[in-house]
Every structure is written in C-alpha cells, then in structure tokens.
PAPALO-844107 format. One record per residue (C-alpha): residue in one letter; y, z, x. Coordinates in steps of 0.02 Angstrom, whole numbers, plus 50000, padded with zeros to 5 digits. Layout:
BEGIN
aYZX ...
! end
This chain:
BEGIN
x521284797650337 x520444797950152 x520204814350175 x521854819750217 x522634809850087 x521204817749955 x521724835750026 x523834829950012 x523534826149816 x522684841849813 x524024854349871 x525254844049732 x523914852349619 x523784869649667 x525274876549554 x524144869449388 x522444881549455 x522754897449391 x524204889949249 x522534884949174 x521374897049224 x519954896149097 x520244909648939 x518294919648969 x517334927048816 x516324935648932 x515314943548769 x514944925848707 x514604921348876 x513314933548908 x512284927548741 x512404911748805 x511724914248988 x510274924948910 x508374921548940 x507574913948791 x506584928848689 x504644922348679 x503284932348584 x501964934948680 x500114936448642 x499074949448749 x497704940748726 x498234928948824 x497904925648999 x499274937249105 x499384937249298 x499314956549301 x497844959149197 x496324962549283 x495074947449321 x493464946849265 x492074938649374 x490564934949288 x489024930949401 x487974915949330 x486174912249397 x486144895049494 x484794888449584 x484884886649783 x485644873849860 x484374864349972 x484844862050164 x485194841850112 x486574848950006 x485944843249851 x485924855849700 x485364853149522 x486454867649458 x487544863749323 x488444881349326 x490364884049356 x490364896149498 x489944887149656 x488574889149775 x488504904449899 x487624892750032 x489074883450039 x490144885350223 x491774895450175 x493024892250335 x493744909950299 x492114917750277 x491604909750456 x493154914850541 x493074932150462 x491254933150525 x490384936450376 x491354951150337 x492874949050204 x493174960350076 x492764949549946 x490984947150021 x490844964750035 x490844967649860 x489734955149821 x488564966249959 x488444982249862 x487664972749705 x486004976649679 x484694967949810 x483504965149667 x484244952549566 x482594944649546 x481884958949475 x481334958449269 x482404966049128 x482324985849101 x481654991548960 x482425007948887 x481325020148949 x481505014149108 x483175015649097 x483245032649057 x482095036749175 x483325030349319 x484635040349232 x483685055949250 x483085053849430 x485255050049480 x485515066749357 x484555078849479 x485945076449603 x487185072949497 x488165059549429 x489505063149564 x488475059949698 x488995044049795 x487855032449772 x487155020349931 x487805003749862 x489725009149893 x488935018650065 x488175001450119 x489804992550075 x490935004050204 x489435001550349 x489264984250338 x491224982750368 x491384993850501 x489854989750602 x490144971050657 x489894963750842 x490494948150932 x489084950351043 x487614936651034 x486084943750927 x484044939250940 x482684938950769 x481044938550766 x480694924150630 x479334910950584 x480094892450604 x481744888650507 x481374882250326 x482574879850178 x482744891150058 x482044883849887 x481584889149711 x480014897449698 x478994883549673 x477354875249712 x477534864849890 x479294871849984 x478434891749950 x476764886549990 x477214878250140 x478564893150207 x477244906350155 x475754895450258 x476844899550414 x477114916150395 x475274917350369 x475094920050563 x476404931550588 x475304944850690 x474334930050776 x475904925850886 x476754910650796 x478354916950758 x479644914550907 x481304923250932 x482914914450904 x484124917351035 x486084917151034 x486484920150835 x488014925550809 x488164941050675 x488424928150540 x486994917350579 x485934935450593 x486554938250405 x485964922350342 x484134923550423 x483994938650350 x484374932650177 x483194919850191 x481974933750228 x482434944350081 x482124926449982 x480774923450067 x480044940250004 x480484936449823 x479994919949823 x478204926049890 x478234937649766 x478344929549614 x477134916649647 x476024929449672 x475754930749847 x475604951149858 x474884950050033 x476084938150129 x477864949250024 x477104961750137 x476914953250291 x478744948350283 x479024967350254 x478374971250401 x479314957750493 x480804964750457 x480414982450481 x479984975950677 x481884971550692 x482324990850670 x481304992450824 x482764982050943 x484364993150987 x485194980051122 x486714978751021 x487084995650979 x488754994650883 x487904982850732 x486334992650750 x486995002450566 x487474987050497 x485674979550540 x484974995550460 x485814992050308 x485224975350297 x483374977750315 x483294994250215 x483954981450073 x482454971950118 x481254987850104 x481984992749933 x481864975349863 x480074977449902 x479814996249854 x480554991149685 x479454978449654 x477664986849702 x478285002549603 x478944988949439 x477034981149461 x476164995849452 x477105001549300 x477124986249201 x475154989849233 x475295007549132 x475684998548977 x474475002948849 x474714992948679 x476374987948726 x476805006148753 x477615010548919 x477215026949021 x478355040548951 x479755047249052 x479005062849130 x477215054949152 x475935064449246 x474495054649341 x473205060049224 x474005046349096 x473805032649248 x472505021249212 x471245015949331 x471634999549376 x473595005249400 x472835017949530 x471685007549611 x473134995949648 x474335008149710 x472805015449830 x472564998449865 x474484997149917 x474395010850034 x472875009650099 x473534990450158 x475084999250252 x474105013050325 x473234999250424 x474744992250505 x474664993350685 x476404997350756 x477245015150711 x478805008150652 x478524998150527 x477205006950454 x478325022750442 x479495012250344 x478505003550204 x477435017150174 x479335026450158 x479815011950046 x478615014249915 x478435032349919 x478935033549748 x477315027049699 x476425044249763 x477085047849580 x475535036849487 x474135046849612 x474495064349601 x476095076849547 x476135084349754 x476075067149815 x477655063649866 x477825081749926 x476265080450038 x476685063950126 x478335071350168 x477615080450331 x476575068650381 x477935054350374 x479215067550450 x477715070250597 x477725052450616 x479695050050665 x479385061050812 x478155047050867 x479835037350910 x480195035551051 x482235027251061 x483225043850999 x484395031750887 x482885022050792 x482355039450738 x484025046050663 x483955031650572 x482125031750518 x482495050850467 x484015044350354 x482985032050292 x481735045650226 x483045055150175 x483815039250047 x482275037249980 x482035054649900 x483245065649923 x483005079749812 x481265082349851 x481845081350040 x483145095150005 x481975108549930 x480895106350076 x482205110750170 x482985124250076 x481375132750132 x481525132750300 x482245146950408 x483435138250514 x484155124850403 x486295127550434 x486185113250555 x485665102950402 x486925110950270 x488325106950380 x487745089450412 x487635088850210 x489375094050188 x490145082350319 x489405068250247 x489445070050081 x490775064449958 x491815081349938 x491985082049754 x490105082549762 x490225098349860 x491825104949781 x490825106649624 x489205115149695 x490405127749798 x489395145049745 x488015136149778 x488325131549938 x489315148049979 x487465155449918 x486575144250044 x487765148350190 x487535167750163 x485505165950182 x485655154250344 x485315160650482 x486555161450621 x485565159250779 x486135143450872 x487215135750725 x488675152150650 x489175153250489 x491035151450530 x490545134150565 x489825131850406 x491345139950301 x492505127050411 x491585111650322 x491555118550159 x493355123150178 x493795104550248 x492835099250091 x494145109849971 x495715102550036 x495135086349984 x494535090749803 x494595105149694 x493195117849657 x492775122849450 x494435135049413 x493495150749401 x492565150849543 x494285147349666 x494705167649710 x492735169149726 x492665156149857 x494025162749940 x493515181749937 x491635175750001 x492405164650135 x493655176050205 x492385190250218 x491755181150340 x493445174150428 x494205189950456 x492465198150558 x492855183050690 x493375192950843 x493645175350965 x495515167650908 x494865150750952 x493335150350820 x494535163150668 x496035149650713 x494705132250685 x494215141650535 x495685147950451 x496745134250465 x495715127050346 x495855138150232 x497685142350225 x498025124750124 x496675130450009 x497665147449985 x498975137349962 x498395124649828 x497695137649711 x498565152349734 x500195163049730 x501315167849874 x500475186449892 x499105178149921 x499625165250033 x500675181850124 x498945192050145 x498195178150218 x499655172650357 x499755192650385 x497815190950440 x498435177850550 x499435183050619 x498525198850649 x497025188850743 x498205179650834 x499645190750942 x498505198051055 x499805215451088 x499935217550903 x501655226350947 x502575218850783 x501065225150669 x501975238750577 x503765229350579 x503405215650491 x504425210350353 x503695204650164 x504065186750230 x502545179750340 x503035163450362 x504305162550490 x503455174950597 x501915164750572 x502975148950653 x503635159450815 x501755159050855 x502075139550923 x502905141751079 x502835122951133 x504135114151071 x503555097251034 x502095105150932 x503345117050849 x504355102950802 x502485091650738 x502255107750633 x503975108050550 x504055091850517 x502205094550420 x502835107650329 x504435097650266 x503625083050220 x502165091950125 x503845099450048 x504565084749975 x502985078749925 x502515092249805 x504155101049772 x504455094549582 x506115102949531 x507635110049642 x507655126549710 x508805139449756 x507765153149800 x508535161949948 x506975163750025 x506405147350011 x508115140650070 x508235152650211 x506425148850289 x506855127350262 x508545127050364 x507625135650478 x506265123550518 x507655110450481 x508675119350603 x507405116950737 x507115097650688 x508825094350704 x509005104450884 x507465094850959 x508655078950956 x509235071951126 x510005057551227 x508125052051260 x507585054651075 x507045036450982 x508145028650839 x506365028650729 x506185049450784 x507965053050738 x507745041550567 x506105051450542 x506695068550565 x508595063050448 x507505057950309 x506565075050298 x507955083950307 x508935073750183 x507385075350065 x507635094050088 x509605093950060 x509315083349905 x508155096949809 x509555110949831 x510315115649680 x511345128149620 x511875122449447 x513435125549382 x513765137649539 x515105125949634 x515515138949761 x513745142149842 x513405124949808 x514885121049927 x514315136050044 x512765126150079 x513455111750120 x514705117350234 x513205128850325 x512125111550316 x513565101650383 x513825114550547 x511975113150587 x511495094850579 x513215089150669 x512245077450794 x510975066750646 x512335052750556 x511165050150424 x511485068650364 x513155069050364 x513055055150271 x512045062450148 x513085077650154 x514785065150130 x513835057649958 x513345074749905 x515445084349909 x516905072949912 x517905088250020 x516835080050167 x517495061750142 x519285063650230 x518505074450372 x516845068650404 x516935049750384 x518015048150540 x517015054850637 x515345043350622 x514945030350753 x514495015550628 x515975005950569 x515304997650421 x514455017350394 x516275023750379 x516855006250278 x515705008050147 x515785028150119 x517745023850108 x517445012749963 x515885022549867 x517205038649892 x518255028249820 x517325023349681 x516745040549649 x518595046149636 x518955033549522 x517415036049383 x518105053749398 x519845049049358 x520755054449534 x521875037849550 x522875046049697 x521165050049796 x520625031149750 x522005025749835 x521715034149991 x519985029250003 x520385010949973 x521895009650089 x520815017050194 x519385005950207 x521024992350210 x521604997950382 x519955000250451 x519394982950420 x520374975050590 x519254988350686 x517684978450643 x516764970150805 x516314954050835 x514534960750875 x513674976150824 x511754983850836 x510814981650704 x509014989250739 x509264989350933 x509824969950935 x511594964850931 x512024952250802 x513584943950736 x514664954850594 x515304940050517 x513864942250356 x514034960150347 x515914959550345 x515754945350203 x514464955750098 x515764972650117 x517294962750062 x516674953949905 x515934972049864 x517684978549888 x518784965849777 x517364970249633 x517964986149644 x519724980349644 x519834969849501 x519764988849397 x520874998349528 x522645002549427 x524164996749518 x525215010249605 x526785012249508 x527755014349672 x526825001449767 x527214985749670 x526024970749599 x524264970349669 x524864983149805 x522894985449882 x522604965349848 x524114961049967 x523614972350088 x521744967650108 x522264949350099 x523434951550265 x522114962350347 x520984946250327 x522314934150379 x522514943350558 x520694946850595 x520184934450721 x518674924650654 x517454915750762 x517984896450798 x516334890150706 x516514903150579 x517034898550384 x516574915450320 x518434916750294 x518794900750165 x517284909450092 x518064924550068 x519974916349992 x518724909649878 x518004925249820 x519894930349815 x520074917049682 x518564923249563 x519584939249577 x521244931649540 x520474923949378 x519704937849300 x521464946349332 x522204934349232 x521054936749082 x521654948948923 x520184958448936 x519154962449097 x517384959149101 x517114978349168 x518004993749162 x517925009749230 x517985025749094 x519395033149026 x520455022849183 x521575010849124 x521584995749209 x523064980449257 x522434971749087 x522894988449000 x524324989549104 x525084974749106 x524374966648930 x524584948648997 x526454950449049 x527224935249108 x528054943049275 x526234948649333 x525434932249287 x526544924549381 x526384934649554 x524684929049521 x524844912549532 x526004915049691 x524624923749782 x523554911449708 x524354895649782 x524454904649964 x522744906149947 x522414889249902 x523224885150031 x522304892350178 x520734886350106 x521724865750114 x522264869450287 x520424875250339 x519684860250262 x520974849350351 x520504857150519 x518414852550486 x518994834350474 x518244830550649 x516724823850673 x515614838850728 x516204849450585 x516124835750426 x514514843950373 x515414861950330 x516894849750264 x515684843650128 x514994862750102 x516624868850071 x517204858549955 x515584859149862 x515884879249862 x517834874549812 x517294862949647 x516204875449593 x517364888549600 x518434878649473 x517274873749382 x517004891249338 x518724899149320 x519904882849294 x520134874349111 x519654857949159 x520414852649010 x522044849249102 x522104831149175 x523054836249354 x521514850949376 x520164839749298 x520684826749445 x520824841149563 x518984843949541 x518434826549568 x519424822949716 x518334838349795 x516904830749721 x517204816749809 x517594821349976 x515954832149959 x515074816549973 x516134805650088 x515434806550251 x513654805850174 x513434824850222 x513334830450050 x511884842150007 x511184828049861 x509944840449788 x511344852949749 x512514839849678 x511284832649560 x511034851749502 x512864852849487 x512914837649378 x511354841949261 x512224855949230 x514014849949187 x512964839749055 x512154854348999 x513644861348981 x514594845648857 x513474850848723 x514074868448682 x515384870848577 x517424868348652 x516324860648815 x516454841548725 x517594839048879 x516414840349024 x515744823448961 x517144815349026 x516954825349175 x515364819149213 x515614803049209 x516994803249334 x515924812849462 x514934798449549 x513174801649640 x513454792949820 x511634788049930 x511794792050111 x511494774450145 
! end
C-alpha cells in the first residue's frame, strides 16, 4: 500500500521532470569529471618495467629447517606447492636451470676472461650456447613414471665444513666396495633433488680438499648414464649429470691453472705447454692417469671427456690425439641410445676441434646435415658459402646432396643470409635442383626454396623459378611452349585435390595480408587473388563449420580491404560489384562489401540472415549518410532499422547456442537514440518524427514476463529527452544542423517534449506498480534505484515537487529491505561530493533527506 501511495504522489510529479530538466555545461562538466594530472617520476617503481632479480648467496638450509641466513631471498630447499605439483618443472625454475652449474667456482681474473671469449669466438658469438639448449630439454623431457639412483645413504646437505662433510664424504669412501644401495620409487622431482645433493656433494668435497672422493662422486654419477629404463627423461637425466661432469671439468682445469701462476702472473692467453710448469703437469698426468684406471667403460669415457680440456697443459696435439681413442671407445657401448648421447657429449665438450676432424673425412654429409638441423639457423644463415662449399665436396654415396641443399634451404626461410651472397646461394643451390630427374626428391627440395626466391628477390625471378616447376612437375609437358608470362596460376592448377587446393590458397592469402604493407591495384595481382579467393569462397557447403566459413571470410575480407584504386570511383565500384557476385554465399563479406559502398546498403542488407547483422548496418549506413550530409538517405536507414525492430526473436544463436535477445536488443537501442539525439527533424514529418516511431515500435514488442529491459530502455529515452532540451548538444555531427540549431529552444518543441516525456514516465510508474508483489520487490527496489539516478543526473533538484520526487524513489528503494546497500551508500557519498562544488550547495539538503535503512 506504501508503495502505491509513494508511486500516486509520484505521477502528480511527472509534469515538473523535464520543466526542470537540469541546464548542462557539458564543457565545465568535462573539466570537472577529469582524472587528476600527477607527475610522475620514472625512477620510480612502474608495473611495466622490467624486474630485476638479484641472486644473493645464502647458506643451506639444514634438513631440521633451521637456517642462519640473514638474506632477503628465501631458501631454494624450501617445499614450493606449485613447484611440487608442476613436478619440478615451471618456467620460473627453468631459468634458474640454465645459470651456470659452477657457482662455487672462484672469481675470473681478466685473462681468463678473455680467454673464454676467444674459445666462444671460434664458433661464433651466434652460436647457441648449451645453457638455453639445457633449459628447452629439461622442459620437454619429464616422466610420471617412478625412477631408481644409485646413492650412498641420505645425508643433509650442509656448508662445507669440518664434521657434516667429513662424515658424508666417509660414506662415499666405499662407493666401489658395495655400500651404496639404490633408492627405489623417486618420483622425477625427488630424482632432481638427489642429484643436487650430488652436485653439492662434489663441491663441498672439493673445497675442503678432498680431490680423490670429488672424483668418486664423478664417477657415481657418470654410472647413472648407464640406466635407460625410463626412456622419455633419459635427455633430461643427461642434462643433469653432464652439469655434474662440467662442474667438475671446470674445477680440475681452474686448479691446474691457478698452479701456472708464476709471481702472480697468470699463463697468457695462447699458452703453449712448454710454459707449464712441472708440478702443474705432474698434476694433470696425475688427473688422468687416476681416470684411466676406472674400471667400467662408461664412466671412464665421460670424465676423461670432462676434463679434456686439460690435454691443453701436456702437449699442443693433445686434445686432437685423444679424440680417436675416446671416439674408439663409444663403440665399446653397447645400448645404441647411451652412445648417441656419449657421442654428443664429446661433441659439447670441444666442438671445433671435433669439426675439423671431421671436415677431413670422406663421407661426412650425414654429419653436415645433422649440423644444419640442429643448429640455430642464423648460425648457419651466416656461414651459407661456407656450407654451400662443404656440400659441393661431400660425397653423395648413401646420403645426396639434394638432401643437404633441403636443410640449408629450411635454414634460410627462417633467417636471412649476408645480402651479397643471396643470388649466389640461390644460383649454387638451384644448379643442383634443376639436375633432379625424380619429382618427388626436385618437389621436397624446391619447395623450400621458392619462399627463399620469394623473400629476396623480384617477380622474374620468382617466374623462372615456378616455370622450372612447373617444368619438373607435368609429366606430358604439353603446355611448355604456351605458357603465359604469369606462372602462378598455372603453378596452382597443379593441385588437383580440392581440400589441399583450398589449404594452399588459404596459405597464400594469409601470407598476403601478413606482408602486403600498402594497397594494390595491380591487375595482375588482383586478377591471380580473386582467383584463389574465388576458389575459397566455392569450397563452402551445407556441411562446412561456422569456424571454416569465419576462417576463410576473414582472408578474404583482409584481401578486399587492401584494394585500392584512389580517386578512381568507377573501377573502385567495378570491384566491388565483381567481389559482391562471387562471394554471394559468405555474410561476413557482404558485410564487408556493405561497409566498403553505400550503393550495397538498400540491396544487400535485406538479404542477410542475422537480424541484429541487418539492424546495425541500417544504423552505421545511417550514420555514414549523415557525417556525409545525405539527410534524406539518413532517414531511410533509420526508419529502416525502426520497422525492423518488431522482427527481432525472442531467441537467437549466438556461437551455436541459443540465448535470449533481450541484452542485445537493449545494447542496439541505446546505440540508436545516441545517434538520434543529432538526427534533424523531417520538415514534413513533424516533432521528433523517428523518436515517436521507435518509441511505439518498443511499446508493441512483446517483452518477456520477467523481463525489465523495457523500463530500462524509457529510461534511456529520458537521458535522450534531456539532452534534447539543452541549448547546446553535447555532440554534433559536421556541417549537419541539429534540433538545437533548429529549433533554438522554442517553446512549442519544449513542450512536445515534456508530453512525450510524461508518457514515458508513465510506463516506467505503471511497471513499477506491477513489481509490487512479493516475488518481484527485489527488481522494484532496482528500478527505482536506476529511476533516482536518472534524475539525479538530468533533473534540477532545486525544485521542491522534483527534489521530493527523488526521495520518495529513494525511499521505496529501500522499503522492503531489498535495496542494494553498497550502491546506495555510493550514491550518497557522492551526492555529498557533489554539495561542495559551486551552484551544488543544494544537494546538502538533499542528503540529509535521503535516509540509510538496515535490512534488519
């Protein structure tokens, strides 16, 4: 009953709304509602900056859990939930695995330095180095399967002092006497962290000076290579103990060294082993003659490999010597799998010396290709010649050089070769591409090299090339002397398969939009594109997916988009009627088409399948026509889109599911009366002619019963009534003058205003009336909310009768204790906000007379 008697005071108010419709400065309003201006210091902290981690030394965290570290960054031993769940393998540990293993080991001095730089120089400084190689294996290799190790019995992991080291290092004292056991069931993280402890093991051993027992872990580890049961983390396990080896290889080749020093003076940077002294070679004999007596094949193969570098303080054919002998002892091996890796192992360790031994043997293509698949391509991109010169003196038995020029071709459509070696490389390659007489081994090879044609070079030569394929590939040859100066097309008849005709089109168009920069409207070009679009568009069917017809729309869009013929209005128009004819069954092109010549709109529009399609065309035609000053077209468009409105569905597919078109019809309308607010009255049509119209259209469509999308829209109505009433409009369109031009405030249009106004007012009263029940009190209280705040935006609340018109809906917002509390105390804070500018003193008043009910 309150309610009805709040809603009967209400409709005594209605006549007073849009009387006192609040007078807008919307250029005052604007200064008002902007953000406040800041400086800002770029020194400062900024969450799109890069961050910075800086590692800090800490000491280990005992298996107790008690650490004496005083550092920031916390302890890596500590259990990370995501790490376990991830199983050892997130990204952000992965980084933290390509550091460098040794972080134990002592500063660099300069020459050392250097010397480091100049060993990475021989290869180059764009060879990829193994600690971004180790990275990518370690995340790809991972298991869920149950692993085994070899190990002495669990200790912590300490600092490298006196008792926990001596005690760890007493039981791996009898590691060939049988007293280490296997542990059984680790899963890949628990595998990880034994390891680790190995690897700390090792450095802890070695820096207490324990030479002998760092090597017996060594070989410990090296054993582990040995087991292949789980084959998929087998690389992963590689990776991990090779870390191990190199930790170790770079400390026995760091002690040696820091033996060389002669009166402070390090070895210089090309030494010879003449400047060695004694005891330096006496403990690097010493060194190998310990491995050399390790019993089992594998891990002897793989320290002696890890401190080969050390051949370097002996003799200057050292490390050139062992080479044989260590590549004799891989085919001791028997599991096929350890030995590929023990012969990439050999092959980390010294690489260049590995490659000039190879360079001299007779049949080495097998190992050129396996260089230039594996290799980083702008490594190879850069050496082309010189691999083009090792391909040419390979010999050809069992491995062809076809094969060869296929990788290195692979390689250049990744990354660029130096700019005046390209037509070289292409001459030299296609010597040898052309001789193929099999189609199947020219095709594998010269498909390759057609996208380098095409990256570096012109169409004549991209024509001589398709001409040779197409030469290799028609078996008759019948066409040879008819064909035309245009390869391409010709070059596309050779797919007869459909679906693969259509996979090759669509390659071609989207490799087209990616790298076309600037429109075209070269006949040639143009001709050869509606072609392949052509045959895109006439692979559609009734069994073709919405995501395939989407796919194949968007490339030819992309392609419709980049046609251009200036200032040239008639063969601009020529195209898209020819474009319109042949992509008649894909909507999204017609649409495009529609945006792209307003001759389509009246034709086309009609005749698409999606409503609100054809409802919002109507009004961006509409639009269009207007910022180009055709008022007459404007109004067909928008009376258009008026009487299409009652058409609209109750239900309608969005993205194969059917779903209400109450929201979508919402979103179109308030779209449309923004555009309407600049739309010149008719001067045959009367007062808000289009307004009227639209408003009746509304009041006949049948809106769901649970529905109050259409109180939402009246109110929408409203915010378009006020800014009609306003001297100036808040937007215009150019050189279009709209009703505030028009009518400059007349009295007679004001008042047909306010006449619309109050039957507007009125449907939203009799709507709230009708949620009065007590199932539907809840949207009672939202609409009103919605209802208040439309006033207080457009009405002068400095009339009494509207100012009381505003509370009354404040209070019946909150009557049935279904007010949304956190929105009304928003509401408020900002009425008070409000009272403080300038002509606002009234809201003060206002707030005070707007109460803050409990629920309870």
């Amino acid at each position: 009953y309150v309610g009805e008697v709040l809603i009967a005071f209400v409709r005594s108010l209605v006549k007073e709304f849009f009387v006192h419709a609040r007078s807008r400065n919307y250029v005052s309003e604007s200064e008002v509602c902007k953000l406040e201006s800041m400086p800002l210091d770029f020194g400062d902290y900024h969450p799109l900056k890069p961050i910075t981690v800086t590692e800090s030394k800490t000491k280990k965290m005992n298996r107790k859990g008690s650490t004496s570290s005083t550092s920031s960054s916390s302890s890596s031993s500590m259990m990370d939930p995501l790490s376990s769940v991830l199983d050892g393998t997130d990204p952000l540990s992965l980084f933290a695995a390509a550091a460098d293993p040794v972080t134990t080991a002592p500063p660099m001095d300069g020459a050392r330095r250097k010397r480091d730089k100049d060993e990475s120089s021989a290869v180059g400084s764009d060879f990829e180095p193994w600690s971004s190689k180790r990275g990518e294996i370690l995340a790809r290799y991972t298991t869920t399967e149950k692993l085994s190790i070899v190990s002495g019995k669990a200790t912590t992991t300490g600092s490298a002092v006196s008792e926990k080291v001596r005690t760890r290092l007493e039981e791996l004292d009898d590691l060939e006497e049988g007293s280490q056991k296997e542990l059984l069931n680790l899963t890949q993280q628990d595998y990880m962290n034994r390891i680790e402890e190995l690897n700390q093991s090792l450095k802890d051993a070695w820096s207490s000076d324990q030479k002998v027992k760092a090597l017996k872990i060594v070989i410990q580890c090296s054993k582990l290579l040995s087991d292949t049961t789980v084959i998929q983390f087998y690389p992963s396990k590689f990776v991990l103990i090779t870390d191990i080896l190199d930790t170790f290889g770079k400390l026995v080749y760091e002690r040696i060294l820091s033996m060389c020093v002669d009166n402070r003076v390090s070895l210089p940077d090309n030494f010879s082993p003449e400047s060695v002294n004694d005891t330096a070679k006496e403990t690097c004999l010493n060194w190998f003659f310990k491995i050399a007596s390790i019993r089992e094949l594998i891990p002897r193969f793989y320290v002696e490999a890890a401190i080969l570098k050390c051949n370097k303080f002996l003799s200057k054919t050292g490390i050139s010597e062992c080479l044989p002998r260590l590549t004799s002892m891989i085919r001791g091996i028997g599991d096929p799998l350890v030995a590929v890796y023990a012969r990439a192992y050999l092959c980390r360790v010294l690489l260049t010396e590995m490659m000039e031994r190879c360079k001299k043997l007779g049949n080495n293509a097998l190992l050129l290709n396996s260089v230039m698949s594996a290799f980083r391509a702008e490594f190879i991109a850069a050496r082309s010649m010189d691999f083009i010169g090792m391909i040419k003196e390979c010999d050809e038995s069992g491995f062809p050089k076809h094969l060869l020029f296929r990788s290195l071709g692979l390689n250049l459509a990744l990354a660029d070769p130096p700019e005046n070696d390209r037509l070289q490389i292409l001459n030299e390659a296609w010597k040898v591409i052309t001789k193929l007489k099999n189609p199947q081994d020219y095709i594998n090879c010269a498909e390759v090299w057609v996208e380098y044609t095409c990256r570096h070079f012109t169409k004549r030569e991209v024509n001589t090339v398709l001409a040779d394929v197409i030469k290799h590939m028609t078996p008759d040859r019948a066409f040879e002397d008819a064909y035309p100066q245009e390869k391409f097309l010709p070059f596309l008849d050779m797919f007869q398969k459909e679906s693969v005709r259509v996979e090759v089109c669509k390659c071609i168009m989207e490799s087209f939009i990616k790298h076309q920069q600037e429109s075209t409207k070269d006949p040639v070009i143009l001709n050869a594109l509606l072609h392949i679009c052509k045959t895109m568009h006439d692979s559609v069917n009734a069994l073709t997916l919405e995501d395939e017809k989407r796919t194949l729309a968007a490339l030819i869009n992309g392609f419709i988009k980049m046609v251009s013929f200036g200032r040239d209005f008639e063969q601009q128009l020529s195209f898209y009627v020819e474009a319109r004819s042949m992509f008649c069954n894909l909507e999204p092109v017609l649409v495009q088409l529609i945006h792209a010549c307003v001759a389509f709109c009246f034709i086309t529009i009609p005749s698409l399948s999606s409503i609100f399609t054809r409802l919002n065309l109507y009004l961006h035609s509409g639009q269009v026509a207007l910022a180009n000053q055709c008022l007459s077209q404007a109004d067909a468009f928008f009376k258009a889109a008026v009487s299409l409105v009652p058409e609209v569905p109750k239900m309608i597919s969005v993205d194969g599911k059917m779903r209400p078109s109450d929201a979508f019809l919402l979103e179109f309308l308030c779209n449309f009366f923004s555009t309407l607010l600049v739309v010149p009255d008719h001067p045959e049509q009367g007062v808000l002619f289009l307004v009227r119209g639209l408003l009746n259209v509304i009041q006949d469509y049948t809106w769901e019963d649970n529905s109050d999308d259409k109180v939402r829209i009246y109110t929408n109505v409203l915010h378009l009534l006020s800014a009609m009433t306003q001297e100036a409009y808040i937007y215009h369109v150019d050189k279009v003058d709209s009703n505030d031009a028009l009518y400059g405030g007349d009295s007679k249009f004001l008042a047909e205003i306010n006449k619309l106004s109050e039957t507007v007012v009125s449907q939203i009263l009799d709507h709230l009336k009708t949620l009065g029940k007590e199932e539907s009190l809840k949207r009672q209280s939202q609409l009103a909310l919605y209802f208040f705040n439309t006033i207080l935006a457009h009405g002068d609340l400095r009339n009494n009768r509207l100012n009381q018109l505003s509370v009354n809906l404040w209070n019946l917002a909150q009557k049935h204790g279904f007010a949304d509390t956190k929105t009304m105390v928003k509401t408020l804070e900002y009425i008070k906000r409000r009272s403080k500018q300038p002509e606002m003193s009234h809201f003060t008043e206002l707030a005070l007379r707007l109460p803050l009910q409990s629920r309870t």
